[in-house]
C-alpha positions as CSV (number, residue, x, y, z in Angstrom):
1,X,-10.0,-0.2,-9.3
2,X,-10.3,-3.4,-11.1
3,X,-11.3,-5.8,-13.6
4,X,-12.0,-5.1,-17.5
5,X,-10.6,-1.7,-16.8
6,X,-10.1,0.6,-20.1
7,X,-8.1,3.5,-18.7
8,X,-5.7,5.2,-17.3
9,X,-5.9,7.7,-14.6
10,X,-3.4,9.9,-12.6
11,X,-3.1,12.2,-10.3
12,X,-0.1,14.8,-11.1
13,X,0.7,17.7,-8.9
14,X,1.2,20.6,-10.6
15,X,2.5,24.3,-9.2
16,X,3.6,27.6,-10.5
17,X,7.1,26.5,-10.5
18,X,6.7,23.2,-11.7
19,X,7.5,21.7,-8.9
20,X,5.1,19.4,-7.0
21,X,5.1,20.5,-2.9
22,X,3.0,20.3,-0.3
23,X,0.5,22.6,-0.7
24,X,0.3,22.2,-4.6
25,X,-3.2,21.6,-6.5
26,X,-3.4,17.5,-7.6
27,X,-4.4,17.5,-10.9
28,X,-5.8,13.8,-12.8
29,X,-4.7,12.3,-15.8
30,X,-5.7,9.3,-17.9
31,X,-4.6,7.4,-20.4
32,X,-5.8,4.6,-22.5
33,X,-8.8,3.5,-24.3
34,X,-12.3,5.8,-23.6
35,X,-15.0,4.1,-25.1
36,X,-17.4,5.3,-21.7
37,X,-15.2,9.0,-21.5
38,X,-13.6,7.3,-18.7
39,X,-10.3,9.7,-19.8
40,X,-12.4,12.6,-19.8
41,X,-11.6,14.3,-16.7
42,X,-13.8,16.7,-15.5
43,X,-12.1,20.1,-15.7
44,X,-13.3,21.2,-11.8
45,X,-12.8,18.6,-10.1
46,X,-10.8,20.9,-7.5
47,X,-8.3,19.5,-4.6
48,X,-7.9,15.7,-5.2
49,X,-6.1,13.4,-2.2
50,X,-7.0,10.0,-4.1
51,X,-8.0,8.5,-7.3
52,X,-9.3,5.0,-7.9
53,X,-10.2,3.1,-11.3
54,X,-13.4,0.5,-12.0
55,X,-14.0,-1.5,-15.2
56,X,-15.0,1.4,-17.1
57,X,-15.6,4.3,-14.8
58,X,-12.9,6.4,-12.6
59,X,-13.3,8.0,-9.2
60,X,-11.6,11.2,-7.2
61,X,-11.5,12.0,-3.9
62,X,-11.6,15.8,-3.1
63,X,-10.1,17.1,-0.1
64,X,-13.5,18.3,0.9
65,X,-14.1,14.6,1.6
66,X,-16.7,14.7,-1.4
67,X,-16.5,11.8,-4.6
68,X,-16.5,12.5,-8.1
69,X,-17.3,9.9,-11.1
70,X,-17.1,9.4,-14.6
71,X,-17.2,6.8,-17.2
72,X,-19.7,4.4,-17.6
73,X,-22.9,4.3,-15.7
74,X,-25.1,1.9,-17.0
75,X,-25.1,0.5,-13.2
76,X,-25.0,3.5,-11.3
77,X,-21.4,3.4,-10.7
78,X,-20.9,7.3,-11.6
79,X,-24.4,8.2,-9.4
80,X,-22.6,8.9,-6.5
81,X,-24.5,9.5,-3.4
82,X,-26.2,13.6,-2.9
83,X,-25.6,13.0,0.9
84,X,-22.1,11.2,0.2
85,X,-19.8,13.5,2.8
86,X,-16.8,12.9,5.2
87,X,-15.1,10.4,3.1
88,X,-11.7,9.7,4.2
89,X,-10.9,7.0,1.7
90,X,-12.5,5.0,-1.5
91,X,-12.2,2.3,-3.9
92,X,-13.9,1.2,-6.8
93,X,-14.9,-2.0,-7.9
94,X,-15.6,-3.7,-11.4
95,X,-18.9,-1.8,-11.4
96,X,-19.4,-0.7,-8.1
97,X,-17.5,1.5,-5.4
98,X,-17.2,1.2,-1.3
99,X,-16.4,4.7,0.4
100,X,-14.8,5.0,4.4
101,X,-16.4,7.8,5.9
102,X,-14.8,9.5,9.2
103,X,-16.9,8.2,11.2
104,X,-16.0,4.7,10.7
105,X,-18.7,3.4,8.6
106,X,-19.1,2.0,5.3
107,X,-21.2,3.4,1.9
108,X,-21.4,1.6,-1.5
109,X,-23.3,2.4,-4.6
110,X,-23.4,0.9,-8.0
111,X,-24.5,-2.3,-9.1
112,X,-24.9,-4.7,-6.2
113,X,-24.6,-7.9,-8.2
114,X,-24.8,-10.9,-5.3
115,X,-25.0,-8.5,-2.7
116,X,-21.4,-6.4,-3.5
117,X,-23.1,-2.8,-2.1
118,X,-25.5,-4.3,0.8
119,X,-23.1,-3.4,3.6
120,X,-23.2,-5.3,6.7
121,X,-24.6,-3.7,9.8
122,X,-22.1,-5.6,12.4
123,X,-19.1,-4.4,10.9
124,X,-17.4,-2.7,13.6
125,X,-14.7,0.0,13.4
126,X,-13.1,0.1,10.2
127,X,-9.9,1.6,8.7
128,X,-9.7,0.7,5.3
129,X,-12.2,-0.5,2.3
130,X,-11.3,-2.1,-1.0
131,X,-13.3,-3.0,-4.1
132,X,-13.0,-5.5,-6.6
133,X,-15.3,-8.0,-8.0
134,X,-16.7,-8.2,-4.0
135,X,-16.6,-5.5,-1.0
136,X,-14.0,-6.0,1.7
137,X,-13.3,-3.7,4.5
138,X,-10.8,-4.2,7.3
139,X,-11.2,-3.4,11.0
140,X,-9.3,-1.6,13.5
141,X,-8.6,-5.1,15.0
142,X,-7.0,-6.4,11.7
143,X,-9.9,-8.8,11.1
144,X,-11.7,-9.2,7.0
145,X,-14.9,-9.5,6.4
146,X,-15.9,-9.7,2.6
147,X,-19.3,-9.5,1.1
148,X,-20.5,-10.0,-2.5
149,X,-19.8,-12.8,-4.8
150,X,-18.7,-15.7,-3.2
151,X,-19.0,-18.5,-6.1
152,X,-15.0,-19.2,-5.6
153,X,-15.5,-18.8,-1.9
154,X,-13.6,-15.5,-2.3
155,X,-16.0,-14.1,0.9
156,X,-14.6,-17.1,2.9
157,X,-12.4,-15.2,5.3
158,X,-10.0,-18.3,6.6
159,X,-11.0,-18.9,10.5
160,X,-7.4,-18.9,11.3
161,X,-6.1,-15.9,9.2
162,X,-4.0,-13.9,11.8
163,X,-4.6,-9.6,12.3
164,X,-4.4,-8.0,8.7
165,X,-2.7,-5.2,8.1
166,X,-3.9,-4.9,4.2
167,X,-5.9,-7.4,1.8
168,X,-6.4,-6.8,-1.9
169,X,-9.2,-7.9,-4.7
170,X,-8.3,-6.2,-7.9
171,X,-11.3,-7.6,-10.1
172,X,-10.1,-11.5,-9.6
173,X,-11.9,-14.5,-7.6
174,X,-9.5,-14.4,-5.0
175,X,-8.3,-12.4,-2.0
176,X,-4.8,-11.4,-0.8
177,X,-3.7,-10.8,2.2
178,X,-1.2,-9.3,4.2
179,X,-1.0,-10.5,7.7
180,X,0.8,-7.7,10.7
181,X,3.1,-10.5,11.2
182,X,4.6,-10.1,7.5
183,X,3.1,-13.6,6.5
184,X,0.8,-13.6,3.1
185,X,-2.3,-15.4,3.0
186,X,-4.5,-16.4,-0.4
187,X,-8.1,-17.7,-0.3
188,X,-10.5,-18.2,-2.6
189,X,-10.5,-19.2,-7.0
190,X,-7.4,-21.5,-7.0
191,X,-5.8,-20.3,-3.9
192,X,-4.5,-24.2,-3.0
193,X,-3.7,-24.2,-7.1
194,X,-1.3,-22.0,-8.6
195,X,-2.1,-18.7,-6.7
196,X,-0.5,-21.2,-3.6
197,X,1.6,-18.2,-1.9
198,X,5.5,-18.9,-2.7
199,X,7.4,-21.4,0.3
200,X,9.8,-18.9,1.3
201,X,7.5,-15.7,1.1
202,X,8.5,-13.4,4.3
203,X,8.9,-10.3,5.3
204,X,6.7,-8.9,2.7
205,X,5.3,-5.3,3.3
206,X,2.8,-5.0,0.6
207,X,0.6,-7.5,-1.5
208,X,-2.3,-7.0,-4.3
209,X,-4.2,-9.2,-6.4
210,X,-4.5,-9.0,-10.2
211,X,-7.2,-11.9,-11.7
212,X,-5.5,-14.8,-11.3
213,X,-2.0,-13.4,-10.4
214,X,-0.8,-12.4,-7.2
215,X,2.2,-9.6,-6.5
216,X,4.1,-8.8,-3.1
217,X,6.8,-6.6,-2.7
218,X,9.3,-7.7,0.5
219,X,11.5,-5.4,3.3
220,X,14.8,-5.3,1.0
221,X,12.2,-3.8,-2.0
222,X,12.6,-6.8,-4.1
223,X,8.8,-8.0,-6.0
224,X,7.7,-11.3,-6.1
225,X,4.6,-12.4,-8.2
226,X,3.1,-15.9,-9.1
227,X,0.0,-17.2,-11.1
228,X,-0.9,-16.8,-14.4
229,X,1.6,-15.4,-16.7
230,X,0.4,-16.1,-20.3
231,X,0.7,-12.3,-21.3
232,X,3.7,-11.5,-19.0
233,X,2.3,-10.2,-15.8
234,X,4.8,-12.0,-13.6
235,X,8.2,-11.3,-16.0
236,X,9.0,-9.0,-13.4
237,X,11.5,-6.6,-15.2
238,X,15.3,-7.5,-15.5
239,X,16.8,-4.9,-13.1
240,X,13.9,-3.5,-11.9
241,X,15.4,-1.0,-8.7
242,X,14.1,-1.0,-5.0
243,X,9.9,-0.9,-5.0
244,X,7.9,0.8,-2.8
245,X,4.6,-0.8,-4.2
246,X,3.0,-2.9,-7.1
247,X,-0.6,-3.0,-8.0
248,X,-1.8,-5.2,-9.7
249,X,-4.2,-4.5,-12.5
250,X,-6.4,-7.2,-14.2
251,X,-3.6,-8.7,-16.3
252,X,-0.6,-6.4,-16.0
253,X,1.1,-4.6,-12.7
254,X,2.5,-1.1,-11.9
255,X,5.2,-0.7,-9.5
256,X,5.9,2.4,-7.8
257,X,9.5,2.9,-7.5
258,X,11.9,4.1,-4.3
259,X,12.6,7.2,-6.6
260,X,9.0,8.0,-6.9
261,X,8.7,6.9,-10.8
262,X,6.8,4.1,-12.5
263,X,7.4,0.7,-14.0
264,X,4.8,-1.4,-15.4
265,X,4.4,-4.5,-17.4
266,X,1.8,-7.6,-18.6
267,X,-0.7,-6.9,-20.8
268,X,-0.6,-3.6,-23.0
269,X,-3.2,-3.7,-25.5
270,X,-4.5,-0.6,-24.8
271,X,-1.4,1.4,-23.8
272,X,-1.9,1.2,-19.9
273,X,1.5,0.7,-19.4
274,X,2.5,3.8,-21.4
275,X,3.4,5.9,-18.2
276,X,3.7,9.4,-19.8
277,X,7.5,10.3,-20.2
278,X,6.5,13.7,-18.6
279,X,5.1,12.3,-15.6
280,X,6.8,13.7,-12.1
281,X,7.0,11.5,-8.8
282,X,4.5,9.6,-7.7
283,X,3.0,8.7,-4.3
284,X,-0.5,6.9,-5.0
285,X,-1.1,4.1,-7.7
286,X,-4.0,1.8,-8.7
287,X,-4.5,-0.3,-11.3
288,X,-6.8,-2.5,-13.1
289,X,-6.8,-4.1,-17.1
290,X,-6.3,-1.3,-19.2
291,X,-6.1,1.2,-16.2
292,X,-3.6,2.5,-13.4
293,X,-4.3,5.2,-11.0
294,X,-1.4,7.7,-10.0
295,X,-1.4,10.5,-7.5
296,X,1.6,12.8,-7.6
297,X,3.2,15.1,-5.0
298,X,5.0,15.4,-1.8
299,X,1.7,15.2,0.0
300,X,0.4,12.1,-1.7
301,X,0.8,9.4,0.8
302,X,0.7,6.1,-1.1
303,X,1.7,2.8,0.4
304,X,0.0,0.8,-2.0
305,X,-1.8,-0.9,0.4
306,X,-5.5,-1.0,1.7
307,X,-4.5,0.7,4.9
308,X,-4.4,4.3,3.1
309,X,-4.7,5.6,7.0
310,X,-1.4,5.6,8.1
311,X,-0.6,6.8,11.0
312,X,2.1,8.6,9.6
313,X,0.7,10.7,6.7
314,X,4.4,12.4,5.2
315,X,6.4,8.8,5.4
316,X,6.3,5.7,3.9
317,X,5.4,3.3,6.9
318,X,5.2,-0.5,6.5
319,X,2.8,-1.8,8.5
320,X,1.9,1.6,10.2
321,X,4.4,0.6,13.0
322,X,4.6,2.5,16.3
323,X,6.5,0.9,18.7
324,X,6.1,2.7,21.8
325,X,2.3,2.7,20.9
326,X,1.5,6.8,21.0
327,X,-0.2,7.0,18.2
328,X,2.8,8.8,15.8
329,X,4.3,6.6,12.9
330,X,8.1,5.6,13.9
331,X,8.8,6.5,10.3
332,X,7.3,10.2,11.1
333,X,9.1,10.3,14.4
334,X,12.7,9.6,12.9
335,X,11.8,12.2,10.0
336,X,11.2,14.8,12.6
337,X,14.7,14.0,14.4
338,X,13.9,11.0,16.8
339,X,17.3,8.8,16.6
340,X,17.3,5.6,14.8
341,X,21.3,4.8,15.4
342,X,21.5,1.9,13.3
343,X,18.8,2.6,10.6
344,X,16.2,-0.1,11.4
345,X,13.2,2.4,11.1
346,X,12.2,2.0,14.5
347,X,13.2,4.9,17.1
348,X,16.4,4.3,19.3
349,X,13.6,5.0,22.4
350,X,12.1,1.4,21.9
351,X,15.5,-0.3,21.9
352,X,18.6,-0.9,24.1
353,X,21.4,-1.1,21.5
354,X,24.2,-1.2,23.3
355,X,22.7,-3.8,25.5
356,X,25.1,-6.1,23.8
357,X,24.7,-9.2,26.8
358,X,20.8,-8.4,26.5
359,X,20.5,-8.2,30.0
360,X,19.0,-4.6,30.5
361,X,22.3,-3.2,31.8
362,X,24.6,-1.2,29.8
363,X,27.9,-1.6,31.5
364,X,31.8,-2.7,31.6
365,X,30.4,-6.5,29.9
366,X,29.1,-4.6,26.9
367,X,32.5,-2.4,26.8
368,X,34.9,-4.9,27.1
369,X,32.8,-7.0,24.2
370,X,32.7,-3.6,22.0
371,X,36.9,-3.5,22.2
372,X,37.4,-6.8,21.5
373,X,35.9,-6.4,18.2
374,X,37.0,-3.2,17.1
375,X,37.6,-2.6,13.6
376,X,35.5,-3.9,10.7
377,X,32.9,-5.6,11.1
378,X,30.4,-8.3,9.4
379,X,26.6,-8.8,9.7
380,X,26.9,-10.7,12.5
381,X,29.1,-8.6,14.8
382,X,27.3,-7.1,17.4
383,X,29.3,-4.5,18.4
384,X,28.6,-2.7,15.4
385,X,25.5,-1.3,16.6
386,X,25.2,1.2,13.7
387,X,25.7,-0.8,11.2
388,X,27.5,0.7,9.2
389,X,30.6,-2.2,8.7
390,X,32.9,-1.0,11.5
391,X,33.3,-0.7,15.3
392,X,35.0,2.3,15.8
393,X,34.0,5.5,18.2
394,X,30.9,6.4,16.9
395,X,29.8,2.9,18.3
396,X,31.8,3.4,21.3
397,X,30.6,7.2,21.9
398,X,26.9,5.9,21.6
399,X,27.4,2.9,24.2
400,X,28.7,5.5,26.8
401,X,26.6,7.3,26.1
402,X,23.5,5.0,26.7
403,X,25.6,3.8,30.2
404,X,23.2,2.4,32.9
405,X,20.1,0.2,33.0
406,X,17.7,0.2,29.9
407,X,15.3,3.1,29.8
408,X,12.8,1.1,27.1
């Protein structure tokens, strides 16, 4: 999905009623220049679950777990394997493409320019794969490896970089990543230069890398983005609302809004940041130069990240957290009725929160320090266990309640 790109691609769900739902057919879109026919979307492509864009070549993944090319192919790029099958996610590169199959290993195809599509054979279990101007895949344990071009050192995975949870090469000579601990770590073409990540940088829950700019999107939905800005890619919009996720293309970025639409901004010579006026809400987005990918629908599950496996496929979930560990998203658990009291996305089973002393009883200690403070409430008052700016008796119903010694 990355560098040079001359397109744009989406993926718009479409249904009888006009209404994008679960079940609905995906159709792809693109817009931009189409020198190669990279905008010419085949007409069967079928059931689509994810798009991703090259330099001058598109992919789609059908539900069947089959790929689909088109665009250029003076490298191969659009030859996709005949015995290609069981793909559960994909990426493509400047001019070549990686592909996660079910069973946990790797495929690439296309041109294999310092070794981009010669897959190593100790890789492990994997979750996720990216593409870029190297390969990169991510394993169950949170560890990188990176293989390819490595002029700028951009296959030099740092020997102290902590468990991943999603890393990003959009076409540049440099890596992002996105460590489970919320930190963000750069290596590679000026990553001690001025692709330095931020001081202050936390609590970030998504990250990508354009060529020689760098994006992350933090908890509260606010964007940050440093590097190279000579044709606007970090002049982050005045007023830009919450973000769910930014991509960033070669020279120009495309947030995916809260609200499901689009913003996008940098470089726009070719109309890639012309979102279509009639386009509906979107859940996937890629992007590269002149190209960004889009997959619209309820069942599109986008969290702009390389970890397209969530473990909680009908919610956005940062970081794929599950924190009592049994294999369902917390953000899929509260959205089929598990209590989050005070709206921290994590499941009321995995906390005490009446445990106001923190001492794994719930008793007269936590009542008495709940009265004392009734009535409104700041940040800092603890007795407000929902959070909602007051102690009153819907904090005092829930600590009765919850009366006893901590189940969690």
């Amino acid at each position: 999905m990355k560098m040079n790109v001359e397109a744009v691609v989406a993926v718009v769900g479409v249904s009888l009623s006009g209404i994008a739902c679960a079940d609905a057919h995906l159709a792809v879109r693109a817009w931009g220049t189409n020198y190669w026919g990279q905008c010419d979307v085949p007409s069967d492509l079928g059931d689509v679950r994810q798009v991703a864009a090259g330099q001058e070549h598109a992919l789609a993944l059908r539900s069947d777990g089959t790929v689909r090319a088109w665009g250029m192919n003076l490298y191969g790029q659009c030859n996709v394997p005949a015995d290609l099958a069981g793909v559960v996610q994909m990426d493509a590169g400047g001019q070549h493409n990686i592909a996660l199959l079910a069973n946990g290993t790797v495929r690439c195809w296309g041109q294999n320019a310092q070794g981009a599509t010669d897959v190593p054979q100790d890789l492990g279990i994997v979750t996720a794969v990216e593409a870029g101007a190297i390969s990169i895949a991510l394993r169950a344990d949170g560890k990188v490896r990176c293989w390819g071009r490595n002029n700028e050192g951009e296959c030099d995975v740092p020997a102290n970089l902590g468990a991943v949870q999603q890393v990003s090469n959009n076409g540049g000579y440099h890596v992002v990543a996105l460590q489970r601990d919320g930190a963000v770590r750069v290596w590679g073409y000026y990553a001690n230069d001025h692709l330095a990540v931020p001081a202050g940088l936390s609590h970030a829950i998504q990250v990508s890398a354009g060529s020689s700019h760098a994006v992350a999107v933090r908890a509260d939905g606010s964007v940050v983005c440093w590097g190279r800005n000579d044709v606007g890619q970090c002049n982050i919009p005045p007023g830009l609302p919450s973000v769910r996720a930014v991509v960033a293309g070669f020279n120009h970025n495309l947030a995916l809004l809260t609200d499901g639409s689009l913003r996008c901004w940098g470089w726009n010579t070719d109309g890639a940041c012309n979102v279509p006026t009639d386009l509906g809400p979107v859940g996937w987005a890629s992007g590269g130069n002149h190209l960004s990918v889009v997959l619209e629908g309820s069942d599109a599950d986008f969290d702009g990240r390389i970890d397209v496996l969530d473990n909680c496929p009908v919610v956005y979930n940062p970081g794929q957290s599950d924190c009592n560990h049994d294999g369902i998203g917390d953000a899929c658990e509260i959205a089929a009725g598990a209590p989050d009291f005070n709206h921290d996305t994590i499941p009321d089973n995995c906390q005490c929160l009446a445990d106001l002393f923190v001492d794994r009883q719930i008793n007269g200690a936590d009542l008495g320090a709940l009265l004392s403070q009734w009535g409104p409430a700041t940040s800092s008052t603890v007795s407000d266990i929902n959070r909602d700016g007051q102690v009153n008796g819907a904090d005092l119903g829930y600590l009765l309640n919850a009366w006893g010694p901590c189940a969690n």
